[in-house]
Biotite code that builds the C-alpha atoms (Angstrom):
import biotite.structure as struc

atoms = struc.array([
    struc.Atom([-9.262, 88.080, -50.798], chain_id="A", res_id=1, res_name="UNK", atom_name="CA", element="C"),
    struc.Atom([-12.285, 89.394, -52.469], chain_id="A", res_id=2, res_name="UNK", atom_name="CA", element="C"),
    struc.Atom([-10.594, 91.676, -54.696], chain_id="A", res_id=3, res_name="UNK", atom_name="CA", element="C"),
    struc.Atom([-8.458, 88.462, -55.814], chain_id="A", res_id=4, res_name="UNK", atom_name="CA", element="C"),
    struc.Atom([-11.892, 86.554, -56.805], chain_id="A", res_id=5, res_name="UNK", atom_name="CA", element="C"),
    struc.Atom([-13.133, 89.904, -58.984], chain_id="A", res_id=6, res_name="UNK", atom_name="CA", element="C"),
    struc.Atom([-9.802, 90.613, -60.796], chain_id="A", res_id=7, res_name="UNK", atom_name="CA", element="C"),
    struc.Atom([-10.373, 87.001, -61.857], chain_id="A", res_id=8, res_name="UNK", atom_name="CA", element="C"),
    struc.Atom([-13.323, 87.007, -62.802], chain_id="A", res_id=9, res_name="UNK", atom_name="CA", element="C"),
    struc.Atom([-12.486, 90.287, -64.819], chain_id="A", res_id=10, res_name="UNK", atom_name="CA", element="C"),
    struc.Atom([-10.618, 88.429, -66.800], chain_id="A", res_id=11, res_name="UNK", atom_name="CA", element="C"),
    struc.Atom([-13.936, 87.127, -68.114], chain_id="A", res_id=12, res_name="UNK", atom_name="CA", element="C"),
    struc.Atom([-16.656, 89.141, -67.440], chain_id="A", res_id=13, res_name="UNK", atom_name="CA", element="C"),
    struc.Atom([-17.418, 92.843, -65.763], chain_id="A", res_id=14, res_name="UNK", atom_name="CA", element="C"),
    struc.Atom([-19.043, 93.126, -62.633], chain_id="A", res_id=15, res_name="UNK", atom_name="CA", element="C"),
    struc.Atom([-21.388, 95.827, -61.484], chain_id="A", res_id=16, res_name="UNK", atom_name="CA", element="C"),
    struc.Atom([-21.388, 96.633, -57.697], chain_id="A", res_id=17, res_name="UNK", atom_name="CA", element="C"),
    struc.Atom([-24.712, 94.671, -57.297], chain_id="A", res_id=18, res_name="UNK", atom_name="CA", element="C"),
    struc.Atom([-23.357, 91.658, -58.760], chain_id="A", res_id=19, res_name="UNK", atom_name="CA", element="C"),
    struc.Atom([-20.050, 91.815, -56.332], chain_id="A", res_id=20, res_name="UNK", atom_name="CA", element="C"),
    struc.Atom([-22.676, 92.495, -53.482], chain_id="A", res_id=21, res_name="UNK", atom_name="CA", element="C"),
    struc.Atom([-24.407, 89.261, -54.680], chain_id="A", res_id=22, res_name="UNK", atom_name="CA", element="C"),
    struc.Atom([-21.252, 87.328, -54.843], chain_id="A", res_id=23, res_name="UNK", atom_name="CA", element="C"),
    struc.Atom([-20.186, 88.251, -51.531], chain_id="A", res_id=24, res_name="UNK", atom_name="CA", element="C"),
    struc.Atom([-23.334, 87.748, -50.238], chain_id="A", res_id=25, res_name="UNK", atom_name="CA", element="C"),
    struc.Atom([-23.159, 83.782, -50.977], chain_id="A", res_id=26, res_name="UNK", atom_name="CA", element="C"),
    struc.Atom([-20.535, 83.451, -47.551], chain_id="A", res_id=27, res_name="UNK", atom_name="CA", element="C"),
    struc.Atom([-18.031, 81.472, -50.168], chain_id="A", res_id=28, res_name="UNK", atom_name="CA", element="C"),
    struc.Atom([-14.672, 82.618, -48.652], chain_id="A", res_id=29, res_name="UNK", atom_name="CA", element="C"),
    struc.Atom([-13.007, 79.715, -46.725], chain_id="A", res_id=30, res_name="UNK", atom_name="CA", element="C"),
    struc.Atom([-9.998, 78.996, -44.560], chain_id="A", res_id=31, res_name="UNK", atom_name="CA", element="C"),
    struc.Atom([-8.876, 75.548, -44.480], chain_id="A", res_id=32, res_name="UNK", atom_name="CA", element="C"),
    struc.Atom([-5.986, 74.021, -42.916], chain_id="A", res_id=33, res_name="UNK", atom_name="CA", element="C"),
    struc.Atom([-3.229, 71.507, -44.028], chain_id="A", res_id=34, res_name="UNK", atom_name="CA", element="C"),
    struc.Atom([-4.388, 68.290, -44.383], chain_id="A", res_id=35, res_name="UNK", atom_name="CA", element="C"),
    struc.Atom([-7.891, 69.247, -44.628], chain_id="A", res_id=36, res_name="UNK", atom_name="CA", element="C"),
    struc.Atom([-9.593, 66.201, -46.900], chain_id="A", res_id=37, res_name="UNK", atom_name="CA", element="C"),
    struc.Atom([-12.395, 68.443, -49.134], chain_id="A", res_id=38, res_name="UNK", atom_name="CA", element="C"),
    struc.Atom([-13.331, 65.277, -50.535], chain_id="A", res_id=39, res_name="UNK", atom_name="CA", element="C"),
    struc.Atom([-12.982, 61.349, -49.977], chain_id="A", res_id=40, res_name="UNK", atom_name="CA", element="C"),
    struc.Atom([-13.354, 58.279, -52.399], chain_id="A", res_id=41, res_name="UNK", atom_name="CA", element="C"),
    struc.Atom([-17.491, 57.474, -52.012], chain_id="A", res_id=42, res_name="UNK", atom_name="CA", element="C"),
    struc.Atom([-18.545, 60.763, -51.075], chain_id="A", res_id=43, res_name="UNK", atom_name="CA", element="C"),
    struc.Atom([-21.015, 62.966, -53.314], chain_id="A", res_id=44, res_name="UNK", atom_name="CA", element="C"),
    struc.Atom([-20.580, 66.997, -52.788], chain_id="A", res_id=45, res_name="UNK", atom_name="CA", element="C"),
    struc.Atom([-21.664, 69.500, -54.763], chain_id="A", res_id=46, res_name="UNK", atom_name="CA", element="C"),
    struc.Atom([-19.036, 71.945, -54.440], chain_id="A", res_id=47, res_name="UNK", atom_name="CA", element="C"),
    struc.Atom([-16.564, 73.278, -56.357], chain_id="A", res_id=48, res_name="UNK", atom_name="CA", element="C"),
    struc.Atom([-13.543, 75.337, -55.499], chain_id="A", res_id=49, res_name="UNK", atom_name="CA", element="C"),
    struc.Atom([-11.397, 78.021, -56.448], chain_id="A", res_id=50, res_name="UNK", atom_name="CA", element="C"),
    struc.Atom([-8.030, 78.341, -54.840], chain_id="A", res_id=51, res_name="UNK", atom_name="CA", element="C"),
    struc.Atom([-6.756, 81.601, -54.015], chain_id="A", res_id=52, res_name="UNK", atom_name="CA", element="C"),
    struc.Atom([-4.007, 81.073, -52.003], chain_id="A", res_id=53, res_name="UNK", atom_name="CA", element="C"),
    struc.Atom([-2.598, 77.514, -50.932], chain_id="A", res_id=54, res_name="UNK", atom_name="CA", element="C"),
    struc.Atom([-2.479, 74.080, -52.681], chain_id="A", res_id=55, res_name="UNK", atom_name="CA", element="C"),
    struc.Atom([-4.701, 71.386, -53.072], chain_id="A", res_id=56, res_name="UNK", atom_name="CA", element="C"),
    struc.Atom([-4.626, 68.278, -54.662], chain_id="A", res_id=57, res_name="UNK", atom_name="CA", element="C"),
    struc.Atom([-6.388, 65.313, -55.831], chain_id="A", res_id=58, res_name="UNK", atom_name="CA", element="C"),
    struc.Atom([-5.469, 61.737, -55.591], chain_id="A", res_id=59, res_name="UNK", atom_name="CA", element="C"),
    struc.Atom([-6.480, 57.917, -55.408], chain_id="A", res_id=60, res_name="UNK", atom_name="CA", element="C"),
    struc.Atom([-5.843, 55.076, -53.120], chain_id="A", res_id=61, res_name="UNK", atom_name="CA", element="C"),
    struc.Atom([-4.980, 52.054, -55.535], chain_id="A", res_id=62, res_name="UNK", atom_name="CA", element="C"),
    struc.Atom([-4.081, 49.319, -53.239], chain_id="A", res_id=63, res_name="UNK", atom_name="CA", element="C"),
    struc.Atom([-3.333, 51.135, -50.709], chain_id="A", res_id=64, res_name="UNK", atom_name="CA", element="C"),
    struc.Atom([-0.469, 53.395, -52.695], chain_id="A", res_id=65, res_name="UNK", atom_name="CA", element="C"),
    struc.Atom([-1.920, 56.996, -53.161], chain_id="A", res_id=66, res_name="UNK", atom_name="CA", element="C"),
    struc.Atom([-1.773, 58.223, -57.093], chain_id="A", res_id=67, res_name="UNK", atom_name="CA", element="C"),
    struc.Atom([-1.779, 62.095, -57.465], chain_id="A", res_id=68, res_name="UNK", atom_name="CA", element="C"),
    struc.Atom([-3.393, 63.072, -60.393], chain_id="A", res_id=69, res_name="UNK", atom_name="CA", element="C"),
    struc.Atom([-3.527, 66.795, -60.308], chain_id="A", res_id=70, res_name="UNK", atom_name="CA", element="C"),
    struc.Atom([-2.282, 70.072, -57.741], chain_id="A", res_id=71, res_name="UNK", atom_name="CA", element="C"),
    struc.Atom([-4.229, 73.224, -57.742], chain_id="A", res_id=72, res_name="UNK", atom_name="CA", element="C"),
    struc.Atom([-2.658, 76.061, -56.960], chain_id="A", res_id=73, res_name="UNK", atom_name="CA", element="C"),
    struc.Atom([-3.619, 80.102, -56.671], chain_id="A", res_id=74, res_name="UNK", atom_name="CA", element="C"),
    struc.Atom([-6.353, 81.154, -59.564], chain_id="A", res_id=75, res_name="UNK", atom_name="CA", element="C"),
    struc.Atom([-6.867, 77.542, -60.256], chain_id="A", res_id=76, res_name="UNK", atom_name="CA", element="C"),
    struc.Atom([-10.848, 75.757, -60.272], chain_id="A", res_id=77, res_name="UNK", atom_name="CA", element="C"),
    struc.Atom([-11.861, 72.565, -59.764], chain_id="A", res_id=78, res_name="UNK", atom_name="CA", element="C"),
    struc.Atom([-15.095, 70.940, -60.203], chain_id="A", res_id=79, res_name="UNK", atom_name="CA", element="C"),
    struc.Atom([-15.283, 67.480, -59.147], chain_id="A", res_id=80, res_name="UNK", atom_name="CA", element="C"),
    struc.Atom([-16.555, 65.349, -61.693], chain_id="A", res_id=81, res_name="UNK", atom_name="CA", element="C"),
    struc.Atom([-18.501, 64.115, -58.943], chain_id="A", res_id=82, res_name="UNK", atom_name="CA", element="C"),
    struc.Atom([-20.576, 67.560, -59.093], chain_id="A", res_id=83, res_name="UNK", atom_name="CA", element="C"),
    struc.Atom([-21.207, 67.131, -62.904], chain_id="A", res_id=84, res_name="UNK", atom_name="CA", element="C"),
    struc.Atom([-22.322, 63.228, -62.841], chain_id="A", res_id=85, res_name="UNK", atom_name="CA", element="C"),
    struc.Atom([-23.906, 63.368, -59.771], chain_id="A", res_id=86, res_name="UNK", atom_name="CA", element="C"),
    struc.Atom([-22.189, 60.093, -58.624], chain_id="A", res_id=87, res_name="UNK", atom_name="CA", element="C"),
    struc.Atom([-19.778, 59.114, -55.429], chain_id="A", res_id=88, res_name="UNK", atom_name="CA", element="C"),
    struc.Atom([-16.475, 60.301, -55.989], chain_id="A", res_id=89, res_name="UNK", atom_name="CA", element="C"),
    struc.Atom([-13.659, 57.998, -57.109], chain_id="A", res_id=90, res_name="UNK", atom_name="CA", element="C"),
    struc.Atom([-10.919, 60.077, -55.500], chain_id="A", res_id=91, res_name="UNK", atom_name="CA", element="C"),
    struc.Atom([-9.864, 62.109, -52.488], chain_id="A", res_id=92, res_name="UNK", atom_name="CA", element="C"),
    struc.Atom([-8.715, 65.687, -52.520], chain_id="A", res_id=93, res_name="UNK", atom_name="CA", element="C"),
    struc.Atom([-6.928, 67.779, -49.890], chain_id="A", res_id=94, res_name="UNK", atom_name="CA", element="C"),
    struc.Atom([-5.464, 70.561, -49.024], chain_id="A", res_id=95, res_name="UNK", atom_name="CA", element="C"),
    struc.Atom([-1.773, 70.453, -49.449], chain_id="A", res_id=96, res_name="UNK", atom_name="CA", element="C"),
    struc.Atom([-0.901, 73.808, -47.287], chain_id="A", res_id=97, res_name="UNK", atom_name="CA", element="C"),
    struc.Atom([-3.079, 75.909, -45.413], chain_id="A", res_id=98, res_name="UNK", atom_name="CA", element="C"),
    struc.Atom([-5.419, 77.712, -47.966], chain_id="A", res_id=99, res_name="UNK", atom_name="CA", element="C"),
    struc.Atom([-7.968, 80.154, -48.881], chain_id="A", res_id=100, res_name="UNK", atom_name="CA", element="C"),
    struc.Atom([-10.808, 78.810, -51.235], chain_id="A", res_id=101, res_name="UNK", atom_name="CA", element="C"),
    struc.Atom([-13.827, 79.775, -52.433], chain_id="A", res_id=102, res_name="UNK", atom_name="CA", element="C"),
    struc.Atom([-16.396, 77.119, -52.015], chain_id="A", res_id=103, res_name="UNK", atom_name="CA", element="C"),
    struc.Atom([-19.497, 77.265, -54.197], chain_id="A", res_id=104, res_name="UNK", atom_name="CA", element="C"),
    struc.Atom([-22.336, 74.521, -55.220], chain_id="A", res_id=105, res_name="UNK", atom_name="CA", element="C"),
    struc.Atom([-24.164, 74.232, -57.852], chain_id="A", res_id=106, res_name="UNK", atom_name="CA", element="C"),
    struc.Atom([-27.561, 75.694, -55.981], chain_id="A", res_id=107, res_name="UNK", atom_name="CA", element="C"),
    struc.Atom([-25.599, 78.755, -55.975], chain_id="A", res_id=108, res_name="UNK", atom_name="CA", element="C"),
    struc.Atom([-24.758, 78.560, -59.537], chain_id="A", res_id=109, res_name="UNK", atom_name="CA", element="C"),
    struc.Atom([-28.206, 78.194, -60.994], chain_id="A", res_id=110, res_name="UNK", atom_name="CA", element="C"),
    struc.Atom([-29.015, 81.071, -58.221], chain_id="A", res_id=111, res_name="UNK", atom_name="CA", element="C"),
    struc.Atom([-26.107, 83.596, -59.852], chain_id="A", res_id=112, res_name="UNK", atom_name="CA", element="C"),
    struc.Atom([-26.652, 82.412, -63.228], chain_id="A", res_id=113, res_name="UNK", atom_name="CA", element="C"),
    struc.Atom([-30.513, 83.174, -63.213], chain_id="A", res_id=114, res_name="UNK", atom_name="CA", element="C"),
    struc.Atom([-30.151, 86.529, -61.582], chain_id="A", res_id=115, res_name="UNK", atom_name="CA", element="C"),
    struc.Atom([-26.878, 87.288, -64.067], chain_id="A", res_id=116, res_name="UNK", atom_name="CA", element="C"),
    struc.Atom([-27.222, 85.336, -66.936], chain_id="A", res_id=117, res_name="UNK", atom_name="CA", element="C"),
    struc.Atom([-23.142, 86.889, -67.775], chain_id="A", res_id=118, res_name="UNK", atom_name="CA", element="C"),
    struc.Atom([-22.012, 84.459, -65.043], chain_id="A", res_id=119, res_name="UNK", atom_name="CA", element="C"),
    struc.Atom([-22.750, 81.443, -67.072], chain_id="A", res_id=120, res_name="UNK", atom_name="CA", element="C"),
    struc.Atom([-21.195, 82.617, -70.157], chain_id="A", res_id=121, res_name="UNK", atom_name="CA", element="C"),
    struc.Atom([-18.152, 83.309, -67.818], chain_id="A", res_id=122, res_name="UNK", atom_name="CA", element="C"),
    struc.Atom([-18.384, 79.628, -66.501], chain_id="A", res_id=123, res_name="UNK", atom_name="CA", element="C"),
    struc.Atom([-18.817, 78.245, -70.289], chain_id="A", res_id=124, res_name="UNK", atom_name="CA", element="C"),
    struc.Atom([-15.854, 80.054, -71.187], chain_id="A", res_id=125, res_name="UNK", atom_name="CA", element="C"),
    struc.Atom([-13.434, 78.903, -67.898], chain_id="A", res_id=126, res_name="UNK", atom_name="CA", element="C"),
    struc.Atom([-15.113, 75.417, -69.007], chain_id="A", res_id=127, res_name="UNK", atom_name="CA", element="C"),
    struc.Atom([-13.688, 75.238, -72.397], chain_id="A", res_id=128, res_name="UNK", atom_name="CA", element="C"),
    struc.Atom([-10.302, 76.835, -71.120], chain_id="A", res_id=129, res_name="UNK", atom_name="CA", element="C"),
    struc.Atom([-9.943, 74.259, -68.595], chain_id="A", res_id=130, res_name="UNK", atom_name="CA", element="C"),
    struc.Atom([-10.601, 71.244, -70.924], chain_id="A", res_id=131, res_name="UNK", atom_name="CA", element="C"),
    struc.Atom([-8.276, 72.579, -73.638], chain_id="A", res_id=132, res_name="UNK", atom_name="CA", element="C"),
    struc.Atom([-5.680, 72.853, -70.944], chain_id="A", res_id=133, res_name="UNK", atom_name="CA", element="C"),
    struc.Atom([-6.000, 68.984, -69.158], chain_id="A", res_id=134, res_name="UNK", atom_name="CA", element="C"),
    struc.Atom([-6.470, 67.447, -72.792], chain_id="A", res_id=135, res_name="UNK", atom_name="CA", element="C"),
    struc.Atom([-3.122, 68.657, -73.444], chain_id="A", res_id=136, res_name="UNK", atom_name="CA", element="C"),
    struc.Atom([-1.673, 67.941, -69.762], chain_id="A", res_id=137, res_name="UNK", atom_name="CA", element="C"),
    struc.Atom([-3.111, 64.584, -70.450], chain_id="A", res_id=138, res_name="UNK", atom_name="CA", element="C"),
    struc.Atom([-1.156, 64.534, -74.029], chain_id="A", res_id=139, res_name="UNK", atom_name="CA", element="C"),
    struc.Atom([2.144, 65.392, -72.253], chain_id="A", res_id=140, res_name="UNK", atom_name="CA", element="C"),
    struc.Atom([1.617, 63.362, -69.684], chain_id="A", res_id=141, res_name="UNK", atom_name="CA", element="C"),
    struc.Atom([1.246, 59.941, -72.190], chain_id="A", res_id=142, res_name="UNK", atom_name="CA", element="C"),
    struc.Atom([3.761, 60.918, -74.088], chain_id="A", res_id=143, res_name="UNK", atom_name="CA", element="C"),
    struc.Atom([6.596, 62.111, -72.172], chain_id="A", res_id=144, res_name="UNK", atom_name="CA", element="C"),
    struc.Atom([9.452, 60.281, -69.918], chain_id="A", res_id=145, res_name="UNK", atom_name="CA", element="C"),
    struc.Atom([9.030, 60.916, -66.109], chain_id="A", res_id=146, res_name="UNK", atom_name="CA", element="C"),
    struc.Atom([12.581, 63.464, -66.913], chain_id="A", res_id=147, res_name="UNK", atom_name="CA", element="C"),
    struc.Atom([10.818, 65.206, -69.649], chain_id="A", res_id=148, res_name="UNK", atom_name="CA", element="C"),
    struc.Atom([7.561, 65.357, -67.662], chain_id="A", res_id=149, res_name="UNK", atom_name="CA", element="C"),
    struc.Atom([9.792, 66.818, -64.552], chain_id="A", res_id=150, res_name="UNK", atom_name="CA", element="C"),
    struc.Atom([11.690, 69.214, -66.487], chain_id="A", res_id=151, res_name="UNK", atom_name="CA", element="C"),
    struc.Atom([8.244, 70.469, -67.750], chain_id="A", res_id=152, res_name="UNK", atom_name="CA", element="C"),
    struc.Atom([7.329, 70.817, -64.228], chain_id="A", res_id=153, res_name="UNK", atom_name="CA", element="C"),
    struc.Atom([10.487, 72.523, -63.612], chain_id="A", res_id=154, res_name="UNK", atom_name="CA", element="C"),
    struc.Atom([9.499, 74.642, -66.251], chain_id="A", res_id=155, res_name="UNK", atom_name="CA", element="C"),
    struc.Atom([5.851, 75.154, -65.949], chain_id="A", res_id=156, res_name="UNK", atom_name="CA", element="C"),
    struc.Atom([5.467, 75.261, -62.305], chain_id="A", res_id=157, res_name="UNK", atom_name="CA", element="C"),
    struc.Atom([8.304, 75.528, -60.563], chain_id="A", res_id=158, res_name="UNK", atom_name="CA", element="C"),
    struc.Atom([6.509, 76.283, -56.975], chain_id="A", res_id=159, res_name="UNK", atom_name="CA", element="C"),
    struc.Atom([5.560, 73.087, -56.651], chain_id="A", res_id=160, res_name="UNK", atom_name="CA", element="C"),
    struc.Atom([9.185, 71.673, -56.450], chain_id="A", res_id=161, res_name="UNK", atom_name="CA", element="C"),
    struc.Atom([9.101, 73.714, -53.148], chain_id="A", res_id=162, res_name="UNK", atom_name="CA", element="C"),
    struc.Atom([5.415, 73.438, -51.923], chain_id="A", res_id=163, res_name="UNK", atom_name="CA", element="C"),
    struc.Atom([4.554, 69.799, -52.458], chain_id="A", res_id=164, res_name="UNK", atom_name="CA", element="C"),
    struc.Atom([6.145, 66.611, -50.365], chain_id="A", res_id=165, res_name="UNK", atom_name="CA", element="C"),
    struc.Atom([8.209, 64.723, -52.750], chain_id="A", res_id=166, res_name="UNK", atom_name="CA", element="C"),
    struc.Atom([6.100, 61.409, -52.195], chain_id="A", res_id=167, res_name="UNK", atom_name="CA", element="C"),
    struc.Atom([3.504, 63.677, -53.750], chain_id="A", res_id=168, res_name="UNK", atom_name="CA", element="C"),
    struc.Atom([5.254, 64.902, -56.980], chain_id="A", res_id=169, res_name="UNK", atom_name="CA", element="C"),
    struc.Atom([6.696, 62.091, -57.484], chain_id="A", res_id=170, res_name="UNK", atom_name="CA", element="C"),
    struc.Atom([3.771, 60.109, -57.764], chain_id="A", res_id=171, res_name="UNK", atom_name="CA", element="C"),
    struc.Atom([2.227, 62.589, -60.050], chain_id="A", res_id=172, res_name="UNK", atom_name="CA", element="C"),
    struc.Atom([4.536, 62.411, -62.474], chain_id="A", res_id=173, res_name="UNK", atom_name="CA", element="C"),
    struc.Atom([4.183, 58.213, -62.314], chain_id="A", res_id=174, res_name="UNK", atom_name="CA", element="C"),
    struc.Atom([7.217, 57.632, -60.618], chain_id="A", res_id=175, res_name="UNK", atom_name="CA", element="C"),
    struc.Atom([7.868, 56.324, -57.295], chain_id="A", res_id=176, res_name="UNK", atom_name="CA", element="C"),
    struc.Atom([10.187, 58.962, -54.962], chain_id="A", res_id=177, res_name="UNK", atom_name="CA", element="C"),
    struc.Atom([13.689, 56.438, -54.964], chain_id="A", res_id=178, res_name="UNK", atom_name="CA", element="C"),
    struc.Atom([13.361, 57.552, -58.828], chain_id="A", res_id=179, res_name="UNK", atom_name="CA", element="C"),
    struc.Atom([12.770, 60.974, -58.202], chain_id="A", res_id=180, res_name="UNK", atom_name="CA", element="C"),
    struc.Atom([15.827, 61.327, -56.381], chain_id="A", res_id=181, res_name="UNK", atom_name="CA", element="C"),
    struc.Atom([18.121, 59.306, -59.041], chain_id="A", res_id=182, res_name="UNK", atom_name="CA", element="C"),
    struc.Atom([16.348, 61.933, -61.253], chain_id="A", res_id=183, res_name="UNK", atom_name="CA", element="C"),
    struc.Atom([17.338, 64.831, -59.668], chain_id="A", res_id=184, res_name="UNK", atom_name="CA", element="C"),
    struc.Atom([20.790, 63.726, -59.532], chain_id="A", res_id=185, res_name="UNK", atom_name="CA", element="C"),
    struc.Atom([21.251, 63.357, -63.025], chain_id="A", res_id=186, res_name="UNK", atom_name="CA", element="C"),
    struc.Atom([19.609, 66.671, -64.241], chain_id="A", res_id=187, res_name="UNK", atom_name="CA", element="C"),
    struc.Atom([22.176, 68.191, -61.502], chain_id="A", res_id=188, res_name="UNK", atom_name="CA", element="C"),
    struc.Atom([24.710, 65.765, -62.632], chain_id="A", res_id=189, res_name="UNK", atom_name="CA", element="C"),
    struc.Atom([24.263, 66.739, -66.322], chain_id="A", res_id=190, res_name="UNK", atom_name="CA", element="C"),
    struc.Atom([24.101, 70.528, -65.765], chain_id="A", res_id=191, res_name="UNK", atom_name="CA", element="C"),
    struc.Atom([27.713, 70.273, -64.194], chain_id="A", res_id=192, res_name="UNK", atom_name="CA", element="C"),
])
């Protein structure tokens, strides 16, 4: 799994052997099982996680109907916004299928960034790369039809038709799993 977490990070920075030592060093690789909540509405945490194998995903209760905003699958991050405002957290996120993370905090990023100041240019840069990419999600998301957003997903990321319960897709792309189904049908219905 390690060698997963540098040829990402390669992607960004080089490491030296000391700095892999360093990173290993920090315990972050973690197992965690299907259903696993990482996070519930009212907590505070400050960790963050990178996915290398497995699903998660995050989600709301509104009156009592769970809302999926966002899966993460393999080389994805996420940083609760939790982390960054220091606040309780106004969502929930699990694990979706067993999974492999890396769990960090933001102790151990002041630690990595202090000792290699290249890790926090790499972290600026993944932070610009992810807001580019949910501003536009978010764009797509407004101003597409539930059959346009789920041929994107068909698309984009097909895995997740397979990975992810269809209560759960459907609700993230804002439509409730009766329409889903009609949905399906007609995409089938119109390739025939």
């Amino acid at each position: 799994m390690e060698n997963i977490l540098f040829d990402f990070i390669s992607k960004y920075i080089s490491l030296s052997e000391v700095e892999k030592n360093a990173l290993l060093s920090l315990g972050l690789f973690h197992s965690v099982k299907k259903g696993t909540v990482l996070l519930k509405e009212g907590q505070k945490t400050q960790d963050s996680f990178f996915v290398l194998k497995g699903c998660i995903r995050v989600y709301y209760i509104i009156d009592g109907e769970e809302k999926t905003t966002a899966f993460y699958t393999e080389m994805d991050v996420l940083t609760p916004h939790c982390v960054i405002n220091k606040a309780p957290s106004e969502y929930f996120i699990s694990c979706v299928e067993d999974s492999i993370l890396t769990v960090s905090n933001s102790d151990m990023g002041v630690e990595m960034n202090s000792k290699f100041p290249k890790f926090d240019i790499m972290c600026r840069m993944l932070s610009e790369e992810l807001l580019a990419k949910q501003r536009i999600d978010f764009d797509k998301f407004k101003t597409t039809s539930p059959e346009q957003r789920y041929l994107n997903l068909l698309q984009k990321r097909p895995d997740l038709i397979q990975r992810v319960p269809q209560h759960q897709l459907a609700s993230y792309l804002g439509i409730k799993p009766q329409s889903l189904s009609r949905l399906r049908a007609r995409i089938l219905e119109k390739k025939s």
